[in-house]
Biopython code that builds the backbone (N, CA, C, O; Angstrom):
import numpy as np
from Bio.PDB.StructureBuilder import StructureBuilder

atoms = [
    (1, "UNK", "N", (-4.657, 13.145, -22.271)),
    (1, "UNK", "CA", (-4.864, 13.010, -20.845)),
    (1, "UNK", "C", (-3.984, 14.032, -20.126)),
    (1, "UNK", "O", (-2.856, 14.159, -20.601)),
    (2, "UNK", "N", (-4.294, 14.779, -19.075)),
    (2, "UNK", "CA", (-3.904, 15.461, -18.102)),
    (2, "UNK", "C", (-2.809, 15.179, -17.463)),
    (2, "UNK", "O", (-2.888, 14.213, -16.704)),
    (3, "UNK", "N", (-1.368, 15.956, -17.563)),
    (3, "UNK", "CA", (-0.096, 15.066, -17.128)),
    (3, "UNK", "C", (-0.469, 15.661, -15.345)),
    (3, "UNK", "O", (-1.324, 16.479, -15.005)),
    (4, "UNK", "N", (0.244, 15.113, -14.713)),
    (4, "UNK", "CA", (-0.264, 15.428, -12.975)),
    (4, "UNK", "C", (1.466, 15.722, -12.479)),
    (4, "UNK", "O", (2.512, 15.088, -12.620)),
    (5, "UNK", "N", (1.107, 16.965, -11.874)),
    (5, "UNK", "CA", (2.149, 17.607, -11.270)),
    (5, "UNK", "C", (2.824, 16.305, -10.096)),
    (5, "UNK", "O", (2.256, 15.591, -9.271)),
    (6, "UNK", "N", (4.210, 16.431, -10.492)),
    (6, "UNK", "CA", (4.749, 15.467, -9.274)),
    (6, "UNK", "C", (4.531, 16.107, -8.312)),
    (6, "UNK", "O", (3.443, 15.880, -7.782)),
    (7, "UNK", "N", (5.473, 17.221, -7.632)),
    (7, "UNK", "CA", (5.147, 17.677, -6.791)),
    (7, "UNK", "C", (4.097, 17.755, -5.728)),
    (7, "UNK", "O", (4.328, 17.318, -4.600)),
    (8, "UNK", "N", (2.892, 18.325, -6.065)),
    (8, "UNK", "CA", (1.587, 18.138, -5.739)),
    (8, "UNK", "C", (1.126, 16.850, -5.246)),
    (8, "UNK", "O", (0.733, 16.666, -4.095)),
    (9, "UNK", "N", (1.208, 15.669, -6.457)),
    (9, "UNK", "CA", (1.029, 14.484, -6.271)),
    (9, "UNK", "C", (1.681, 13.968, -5.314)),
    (9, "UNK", "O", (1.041, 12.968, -4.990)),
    (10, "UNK", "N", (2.868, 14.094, -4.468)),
    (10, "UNK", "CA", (3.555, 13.508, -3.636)),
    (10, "UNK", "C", (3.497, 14.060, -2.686)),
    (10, "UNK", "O", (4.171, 13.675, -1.730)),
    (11, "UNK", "N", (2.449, 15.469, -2.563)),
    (11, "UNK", "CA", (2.552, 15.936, -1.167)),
    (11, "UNK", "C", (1.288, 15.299, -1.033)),
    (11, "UNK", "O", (1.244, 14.586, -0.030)),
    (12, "UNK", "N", (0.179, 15.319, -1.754)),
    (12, "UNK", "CA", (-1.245, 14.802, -1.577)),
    (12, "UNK", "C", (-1.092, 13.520, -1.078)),
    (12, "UNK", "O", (-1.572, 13.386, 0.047)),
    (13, "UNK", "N", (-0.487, 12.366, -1.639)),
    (13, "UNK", "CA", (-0.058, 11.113, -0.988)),
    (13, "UNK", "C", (0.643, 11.359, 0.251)),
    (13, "UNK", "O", (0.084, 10.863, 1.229)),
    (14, "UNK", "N", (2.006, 12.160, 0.541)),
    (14, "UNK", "CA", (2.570, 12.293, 1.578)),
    (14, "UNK", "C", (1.960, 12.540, 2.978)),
    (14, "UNK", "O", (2.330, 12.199, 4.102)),
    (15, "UNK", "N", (0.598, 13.450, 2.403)),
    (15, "UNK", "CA", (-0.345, 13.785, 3.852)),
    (15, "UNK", "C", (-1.140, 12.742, 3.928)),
    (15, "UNK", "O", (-1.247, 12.319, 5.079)),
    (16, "UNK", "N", (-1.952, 11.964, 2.845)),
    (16, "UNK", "CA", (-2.527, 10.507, 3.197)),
    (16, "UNK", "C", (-2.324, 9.808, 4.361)),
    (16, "UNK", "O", (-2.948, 9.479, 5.371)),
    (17, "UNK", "N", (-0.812, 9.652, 3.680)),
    (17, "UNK", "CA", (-0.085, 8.534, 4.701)),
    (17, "UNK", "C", (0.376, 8.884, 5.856)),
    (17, "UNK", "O", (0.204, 8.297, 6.924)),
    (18, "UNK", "N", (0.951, 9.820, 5.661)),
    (18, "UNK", "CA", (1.049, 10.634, 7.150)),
    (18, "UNK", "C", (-0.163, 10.874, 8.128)),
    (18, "UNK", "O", (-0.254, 10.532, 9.307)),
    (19, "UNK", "N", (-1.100, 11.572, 7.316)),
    (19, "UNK", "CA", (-2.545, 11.839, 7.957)),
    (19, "UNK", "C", (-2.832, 10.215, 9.011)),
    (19, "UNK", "O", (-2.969, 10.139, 10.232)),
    (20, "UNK", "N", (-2.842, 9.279, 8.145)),
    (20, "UNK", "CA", (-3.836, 7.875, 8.431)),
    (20, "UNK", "C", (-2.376, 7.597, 9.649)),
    (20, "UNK", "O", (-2.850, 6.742, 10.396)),
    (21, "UNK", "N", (-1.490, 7.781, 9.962)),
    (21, "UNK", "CA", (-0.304, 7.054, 10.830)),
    (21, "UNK", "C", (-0.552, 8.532, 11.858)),
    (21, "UNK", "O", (-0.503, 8.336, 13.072)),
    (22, "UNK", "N", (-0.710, 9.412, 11.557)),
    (22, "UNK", "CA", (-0.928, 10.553, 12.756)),
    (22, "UNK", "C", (-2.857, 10.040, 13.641)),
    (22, "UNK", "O", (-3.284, 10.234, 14.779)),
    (23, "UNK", "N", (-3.311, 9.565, 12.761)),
    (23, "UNK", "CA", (-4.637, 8.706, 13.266)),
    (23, "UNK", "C", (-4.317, 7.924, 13.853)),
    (23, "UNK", "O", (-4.761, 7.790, 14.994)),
    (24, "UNK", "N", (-3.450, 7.110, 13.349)),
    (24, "UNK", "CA", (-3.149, 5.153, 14.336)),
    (24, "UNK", "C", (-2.542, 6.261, 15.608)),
    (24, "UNK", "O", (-3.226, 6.396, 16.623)),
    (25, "UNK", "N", (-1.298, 6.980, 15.468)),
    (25, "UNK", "CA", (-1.009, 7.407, 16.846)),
    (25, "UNK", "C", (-2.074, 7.984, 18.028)),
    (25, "UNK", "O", (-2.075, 7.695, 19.225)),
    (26, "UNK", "N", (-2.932, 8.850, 17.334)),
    (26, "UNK", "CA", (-4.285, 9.345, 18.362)),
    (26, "UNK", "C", (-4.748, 8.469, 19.209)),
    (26, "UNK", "O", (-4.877, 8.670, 20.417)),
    (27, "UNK", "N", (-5.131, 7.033, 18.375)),
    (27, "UNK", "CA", (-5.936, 5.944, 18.786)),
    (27, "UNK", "C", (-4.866, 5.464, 19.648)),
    (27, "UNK", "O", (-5.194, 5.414, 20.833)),
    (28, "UNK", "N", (-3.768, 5.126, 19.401)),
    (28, "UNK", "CA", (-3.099, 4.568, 20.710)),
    (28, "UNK", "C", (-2.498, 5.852, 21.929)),
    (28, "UNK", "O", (-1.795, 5.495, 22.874)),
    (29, "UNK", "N", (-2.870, 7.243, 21.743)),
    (29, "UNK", "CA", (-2.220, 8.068, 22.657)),
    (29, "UNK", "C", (-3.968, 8.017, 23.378)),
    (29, "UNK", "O", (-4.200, 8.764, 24.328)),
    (30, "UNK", "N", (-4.800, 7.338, 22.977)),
    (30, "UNK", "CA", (-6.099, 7.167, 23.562)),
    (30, "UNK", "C", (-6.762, 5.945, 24.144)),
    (30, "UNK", "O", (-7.925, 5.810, 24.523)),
    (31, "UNK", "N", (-5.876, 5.180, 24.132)),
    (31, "UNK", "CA", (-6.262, 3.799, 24.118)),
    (31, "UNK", "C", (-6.871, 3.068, 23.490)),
    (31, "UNK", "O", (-6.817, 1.895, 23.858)),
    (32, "UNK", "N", (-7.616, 3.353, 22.422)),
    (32, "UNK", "CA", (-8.533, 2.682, 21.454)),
    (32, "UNK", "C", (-7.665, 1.960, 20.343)),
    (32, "UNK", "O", (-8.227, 1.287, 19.479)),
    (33, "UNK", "N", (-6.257, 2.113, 20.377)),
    (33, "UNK", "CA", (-6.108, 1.436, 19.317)),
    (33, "UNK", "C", (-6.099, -0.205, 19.304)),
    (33, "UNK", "O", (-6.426, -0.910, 18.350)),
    (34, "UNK", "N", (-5.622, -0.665, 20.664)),
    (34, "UNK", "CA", (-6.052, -2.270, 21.181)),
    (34, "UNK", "C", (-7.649, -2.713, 20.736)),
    (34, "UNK", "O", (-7.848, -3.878, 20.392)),
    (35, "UNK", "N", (-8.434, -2.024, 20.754)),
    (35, "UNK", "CA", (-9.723, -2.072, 20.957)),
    (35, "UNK", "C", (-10.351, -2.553, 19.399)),
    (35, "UNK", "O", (-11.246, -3.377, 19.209)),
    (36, "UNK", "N", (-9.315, -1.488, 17.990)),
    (36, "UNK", "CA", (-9.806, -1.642, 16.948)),
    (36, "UNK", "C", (-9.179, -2.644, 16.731)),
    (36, "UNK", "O", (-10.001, -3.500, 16.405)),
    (37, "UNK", "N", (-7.938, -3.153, 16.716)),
    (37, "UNK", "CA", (-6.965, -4.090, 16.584)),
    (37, "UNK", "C", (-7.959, -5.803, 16.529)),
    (37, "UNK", "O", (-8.045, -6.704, 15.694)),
    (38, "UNK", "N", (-8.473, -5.590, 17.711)),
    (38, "UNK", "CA", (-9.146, -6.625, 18.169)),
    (38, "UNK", "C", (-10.173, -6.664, 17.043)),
    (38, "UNK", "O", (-9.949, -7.329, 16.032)),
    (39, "UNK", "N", (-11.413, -5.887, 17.218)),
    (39, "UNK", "CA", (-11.671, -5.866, 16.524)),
    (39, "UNK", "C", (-12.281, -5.906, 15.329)),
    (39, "UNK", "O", (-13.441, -6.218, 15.059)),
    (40, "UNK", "N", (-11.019, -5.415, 14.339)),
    (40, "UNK", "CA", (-10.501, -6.313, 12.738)),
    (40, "UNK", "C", (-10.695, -7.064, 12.449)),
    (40, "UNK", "O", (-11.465, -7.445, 11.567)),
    (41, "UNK", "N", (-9.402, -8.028, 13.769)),
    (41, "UNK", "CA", (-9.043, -9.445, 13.663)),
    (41, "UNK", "C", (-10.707, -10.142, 13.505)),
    (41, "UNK", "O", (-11.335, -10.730, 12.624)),
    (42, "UNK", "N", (-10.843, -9.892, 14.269)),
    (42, "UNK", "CA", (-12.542, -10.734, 14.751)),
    (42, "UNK", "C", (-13.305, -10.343, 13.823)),
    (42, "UNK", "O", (-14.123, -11.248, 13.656)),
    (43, "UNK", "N", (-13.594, -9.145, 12.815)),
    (43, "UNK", "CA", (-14.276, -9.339, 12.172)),
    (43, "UNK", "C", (-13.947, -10.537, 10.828)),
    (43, "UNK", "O", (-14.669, -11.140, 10.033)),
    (44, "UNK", "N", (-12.642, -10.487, 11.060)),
    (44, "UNK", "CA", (-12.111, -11.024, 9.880)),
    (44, "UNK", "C", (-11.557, -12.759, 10.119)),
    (44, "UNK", "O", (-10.828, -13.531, 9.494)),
    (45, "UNK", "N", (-12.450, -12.823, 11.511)),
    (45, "UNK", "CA", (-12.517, -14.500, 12.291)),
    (45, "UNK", "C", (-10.982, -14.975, 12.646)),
    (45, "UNK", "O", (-10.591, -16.142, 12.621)),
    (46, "UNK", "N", (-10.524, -14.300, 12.841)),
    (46, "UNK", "CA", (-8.895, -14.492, 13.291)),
    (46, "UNK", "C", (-8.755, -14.032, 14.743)),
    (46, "UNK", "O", (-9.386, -13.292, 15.498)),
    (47, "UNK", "N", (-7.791, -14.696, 14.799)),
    (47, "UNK", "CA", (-6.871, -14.208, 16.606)),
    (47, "UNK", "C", (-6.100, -13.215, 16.697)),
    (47, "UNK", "O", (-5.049, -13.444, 16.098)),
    (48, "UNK", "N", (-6.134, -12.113, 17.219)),
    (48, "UNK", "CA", (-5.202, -11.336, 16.995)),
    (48, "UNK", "C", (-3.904, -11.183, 17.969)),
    (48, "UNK", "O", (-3.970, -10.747, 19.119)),
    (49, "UNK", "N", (-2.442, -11.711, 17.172)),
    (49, "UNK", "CA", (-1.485, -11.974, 18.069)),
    (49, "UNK", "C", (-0.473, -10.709, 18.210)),
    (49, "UNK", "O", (0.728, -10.861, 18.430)),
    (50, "UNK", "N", (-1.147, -9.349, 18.046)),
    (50, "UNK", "CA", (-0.239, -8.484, 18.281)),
    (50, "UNK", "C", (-1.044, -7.607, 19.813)),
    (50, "UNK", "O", (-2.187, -7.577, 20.269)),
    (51, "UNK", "N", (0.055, -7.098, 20.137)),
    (51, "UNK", "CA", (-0.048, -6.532, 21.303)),
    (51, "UNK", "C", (0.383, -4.898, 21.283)),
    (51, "UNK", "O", (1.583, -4.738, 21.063)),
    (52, "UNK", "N", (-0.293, -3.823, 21.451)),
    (52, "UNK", "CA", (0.001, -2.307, 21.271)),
    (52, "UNK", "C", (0.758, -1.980, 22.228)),
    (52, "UNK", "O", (0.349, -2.249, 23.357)),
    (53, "UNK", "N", (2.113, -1.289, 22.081)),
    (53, "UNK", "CA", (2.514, -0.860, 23.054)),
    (53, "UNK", "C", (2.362, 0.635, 23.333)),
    (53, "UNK", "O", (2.040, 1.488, 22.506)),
    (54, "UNK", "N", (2.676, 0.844, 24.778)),
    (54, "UNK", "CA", (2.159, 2.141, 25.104)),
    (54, "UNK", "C", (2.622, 3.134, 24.377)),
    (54, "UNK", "O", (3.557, 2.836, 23.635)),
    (55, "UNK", "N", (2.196, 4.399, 24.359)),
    (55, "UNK", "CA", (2.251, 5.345, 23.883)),
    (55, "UNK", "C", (3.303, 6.163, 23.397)),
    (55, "UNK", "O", (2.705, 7.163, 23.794)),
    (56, "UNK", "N", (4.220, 6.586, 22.951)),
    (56, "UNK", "CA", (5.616, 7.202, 22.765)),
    (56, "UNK", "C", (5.482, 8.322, 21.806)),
    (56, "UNK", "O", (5.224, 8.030, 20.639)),
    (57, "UNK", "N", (5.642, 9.727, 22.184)),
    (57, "UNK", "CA", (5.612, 10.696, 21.785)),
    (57, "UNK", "C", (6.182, 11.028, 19.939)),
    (57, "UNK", "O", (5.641, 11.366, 18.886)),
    (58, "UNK", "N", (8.173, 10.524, 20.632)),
    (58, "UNK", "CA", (8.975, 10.401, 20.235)),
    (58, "UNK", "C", (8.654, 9.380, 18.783)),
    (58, "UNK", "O", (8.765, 9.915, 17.680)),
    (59, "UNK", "N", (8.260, 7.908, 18.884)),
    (59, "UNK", "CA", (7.786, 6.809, 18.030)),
    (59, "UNK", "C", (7.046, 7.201, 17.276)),
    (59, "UNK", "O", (7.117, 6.729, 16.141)),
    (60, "UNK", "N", (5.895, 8.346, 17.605)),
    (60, "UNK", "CA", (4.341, 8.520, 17.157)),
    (60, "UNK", "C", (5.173, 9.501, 16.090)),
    (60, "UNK", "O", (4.983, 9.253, 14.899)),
    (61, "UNK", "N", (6.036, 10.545, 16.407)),
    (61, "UNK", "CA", (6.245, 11.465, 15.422)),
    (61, "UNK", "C", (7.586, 10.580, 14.495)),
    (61, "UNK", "O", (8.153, 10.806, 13.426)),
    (62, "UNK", "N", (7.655, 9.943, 15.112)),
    (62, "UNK", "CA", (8.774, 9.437, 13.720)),
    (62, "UNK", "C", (8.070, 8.660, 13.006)),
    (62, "UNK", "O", (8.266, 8.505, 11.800)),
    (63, "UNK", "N", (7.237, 8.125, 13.618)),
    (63, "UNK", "CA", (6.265, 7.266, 12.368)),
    (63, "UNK", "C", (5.644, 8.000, 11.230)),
    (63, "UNK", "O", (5.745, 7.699, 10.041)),
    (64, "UNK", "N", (4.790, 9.304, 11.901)),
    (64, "UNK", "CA", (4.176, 10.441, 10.782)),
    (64, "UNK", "C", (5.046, 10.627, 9.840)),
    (64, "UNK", "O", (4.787, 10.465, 8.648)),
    (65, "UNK", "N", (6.373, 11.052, 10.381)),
    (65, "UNK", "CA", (7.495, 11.866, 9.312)),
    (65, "UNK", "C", (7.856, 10.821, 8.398)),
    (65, "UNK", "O", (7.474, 10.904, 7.231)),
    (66, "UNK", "N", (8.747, 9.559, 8.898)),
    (66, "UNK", "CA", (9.109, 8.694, 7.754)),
    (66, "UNK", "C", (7.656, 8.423, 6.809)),
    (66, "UNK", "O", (7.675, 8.671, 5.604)),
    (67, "UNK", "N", (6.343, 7.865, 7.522)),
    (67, "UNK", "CA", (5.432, 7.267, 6.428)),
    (67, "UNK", "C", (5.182, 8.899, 5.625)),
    (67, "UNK", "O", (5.021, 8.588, 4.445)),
    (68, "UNK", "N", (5.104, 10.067, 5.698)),
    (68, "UNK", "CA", (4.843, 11.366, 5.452)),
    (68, "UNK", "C", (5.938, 11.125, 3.695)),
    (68, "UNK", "O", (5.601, 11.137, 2.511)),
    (69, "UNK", "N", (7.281, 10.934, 4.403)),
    (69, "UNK", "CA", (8.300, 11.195, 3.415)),
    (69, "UNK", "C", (7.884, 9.774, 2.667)),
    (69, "UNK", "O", (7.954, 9.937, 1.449)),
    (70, "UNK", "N", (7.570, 8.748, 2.940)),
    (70, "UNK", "CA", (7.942, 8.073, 2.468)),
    (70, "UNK", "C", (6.750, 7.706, 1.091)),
    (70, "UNK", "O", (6.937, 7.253, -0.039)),
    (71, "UNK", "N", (5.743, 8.059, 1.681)),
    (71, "UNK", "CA", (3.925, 8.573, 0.738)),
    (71, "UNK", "C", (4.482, 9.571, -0.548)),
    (71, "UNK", "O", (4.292, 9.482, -1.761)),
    (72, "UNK", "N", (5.204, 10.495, 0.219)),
    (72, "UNK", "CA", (5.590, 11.624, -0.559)),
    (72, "UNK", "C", (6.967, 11.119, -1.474)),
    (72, "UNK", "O", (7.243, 12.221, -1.948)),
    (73, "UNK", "N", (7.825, 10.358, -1.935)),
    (73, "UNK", "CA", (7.921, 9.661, -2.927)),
    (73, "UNK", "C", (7.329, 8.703, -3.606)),
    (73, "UNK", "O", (7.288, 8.576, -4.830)),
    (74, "UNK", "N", (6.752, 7.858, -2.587)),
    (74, "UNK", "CA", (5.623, 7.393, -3.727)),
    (74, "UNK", "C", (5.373, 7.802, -4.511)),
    (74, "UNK", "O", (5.737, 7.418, -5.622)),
    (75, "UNK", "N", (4.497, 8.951, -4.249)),
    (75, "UNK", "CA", (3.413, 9.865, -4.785)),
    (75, "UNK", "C", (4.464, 10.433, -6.077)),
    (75, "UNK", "O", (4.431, 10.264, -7.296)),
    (76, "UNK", "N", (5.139, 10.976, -5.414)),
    (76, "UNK", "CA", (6.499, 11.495, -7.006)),
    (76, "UNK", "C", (6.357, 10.180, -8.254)),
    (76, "UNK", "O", (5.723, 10.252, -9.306)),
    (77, "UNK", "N", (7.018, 9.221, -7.830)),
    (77, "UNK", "CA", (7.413, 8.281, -8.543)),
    (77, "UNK", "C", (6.634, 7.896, -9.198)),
    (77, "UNK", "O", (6.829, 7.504, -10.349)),
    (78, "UNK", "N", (5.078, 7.929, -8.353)),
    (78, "UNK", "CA", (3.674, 7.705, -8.971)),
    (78, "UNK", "C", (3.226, 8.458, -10.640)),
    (78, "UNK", "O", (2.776, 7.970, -11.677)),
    (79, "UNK", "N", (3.628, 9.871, -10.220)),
    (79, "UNK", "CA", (2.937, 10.564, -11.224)),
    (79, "UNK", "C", (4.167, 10.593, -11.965)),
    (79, "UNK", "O", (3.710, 10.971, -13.044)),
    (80, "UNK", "N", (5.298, 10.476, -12.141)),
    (80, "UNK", "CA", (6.510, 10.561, -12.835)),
    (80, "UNK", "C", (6.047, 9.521, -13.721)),
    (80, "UNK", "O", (5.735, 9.952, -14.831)),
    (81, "UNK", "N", (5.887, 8.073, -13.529)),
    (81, "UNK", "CA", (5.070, 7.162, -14.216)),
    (81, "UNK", "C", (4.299, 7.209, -14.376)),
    (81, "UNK", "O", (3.985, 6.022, -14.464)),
    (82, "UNK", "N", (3.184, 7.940, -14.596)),
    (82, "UNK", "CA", (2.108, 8.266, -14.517)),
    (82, "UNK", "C", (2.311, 8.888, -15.853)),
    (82, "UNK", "O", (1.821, 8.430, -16.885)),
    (83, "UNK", "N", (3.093, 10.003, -15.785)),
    (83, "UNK", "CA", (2.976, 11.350, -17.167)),
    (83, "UNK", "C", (3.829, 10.358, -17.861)),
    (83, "UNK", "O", (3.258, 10.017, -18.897)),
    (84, "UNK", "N", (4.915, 9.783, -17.715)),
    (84, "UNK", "CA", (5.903, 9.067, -18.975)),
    (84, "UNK", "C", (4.921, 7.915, -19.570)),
    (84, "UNK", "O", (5.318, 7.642, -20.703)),
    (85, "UNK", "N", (3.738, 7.111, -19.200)),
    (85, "UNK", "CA", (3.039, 6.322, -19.718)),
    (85, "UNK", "C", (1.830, 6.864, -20.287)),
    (85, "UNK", "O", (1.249, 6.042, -20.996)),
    (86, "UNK", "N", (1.305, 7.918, -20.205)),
    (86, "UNK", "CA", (0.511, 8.651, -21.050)),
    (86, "UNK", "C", (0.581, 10.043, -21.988)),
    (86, "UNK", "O", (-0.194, 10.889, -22.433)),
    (87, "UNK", "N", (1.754, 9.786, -21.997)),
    (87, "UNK", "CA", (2.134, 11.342, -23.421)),
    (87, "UNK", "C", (1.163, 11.072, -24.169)),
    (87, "UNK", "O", (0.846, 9.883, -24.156)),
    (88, "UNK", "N", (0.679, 11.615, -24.701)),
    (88, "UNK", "CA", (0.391, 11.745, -26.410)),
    (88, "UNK", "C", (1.145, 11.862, -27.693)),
    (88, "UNK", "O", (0.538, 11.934, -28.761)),
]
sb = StructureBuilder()
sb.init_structure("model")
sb.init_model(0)
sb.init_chain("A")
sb.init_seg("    ")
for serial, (resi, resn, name, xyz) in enumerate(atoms, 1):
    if name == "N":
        sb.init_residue(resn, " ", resi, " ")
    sb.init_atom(name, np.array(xyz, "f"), 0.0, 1.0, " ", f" {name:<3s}", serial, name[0])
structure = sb.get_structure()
């Protein structure tokens, strides 16, 4: 089996997660994110008891960066276990 570059692997996860949290920020620097919130909940026959708060530049980019870094060890740790459980 194909050992998988950490590196690589943890930036590919790192932009995932980053990517999908630079999305949630759009939707709330747009207002739609209340809208999907709702919803979810409702599709999923529940109440939804959270409330979006407004918009924050500052919040939106620290969210990208930590979930960014934080995908991007995953992703390391991922394929690090990944290649040590399938040597040949």
């Amino acid at each position: 089996m194909k050992e998988l570059n950490t590196q690589k692997t943890a930036l590919v996860v790192g932009l995932f997660i980053g990517g999908w949290h630079l999305i949630w920020s759009l939707l709330i620097a747009t207002g739609l994110a209340q809208l999907l919130l709702d919803f979810v909940y409702w599709l999923h026959m529940l109440n939804n008891p959270f409330q979006v708060a407004p918009f924050s530049l500052t919040r939106a980019a620290l969210l990208i960066v930590v979930t960014f870094v934080v995908g991007c060890a995953g992703g390391w740790f991922f394929a690090l276990l990944w290649n040590k459980l399938h040597k040949s």
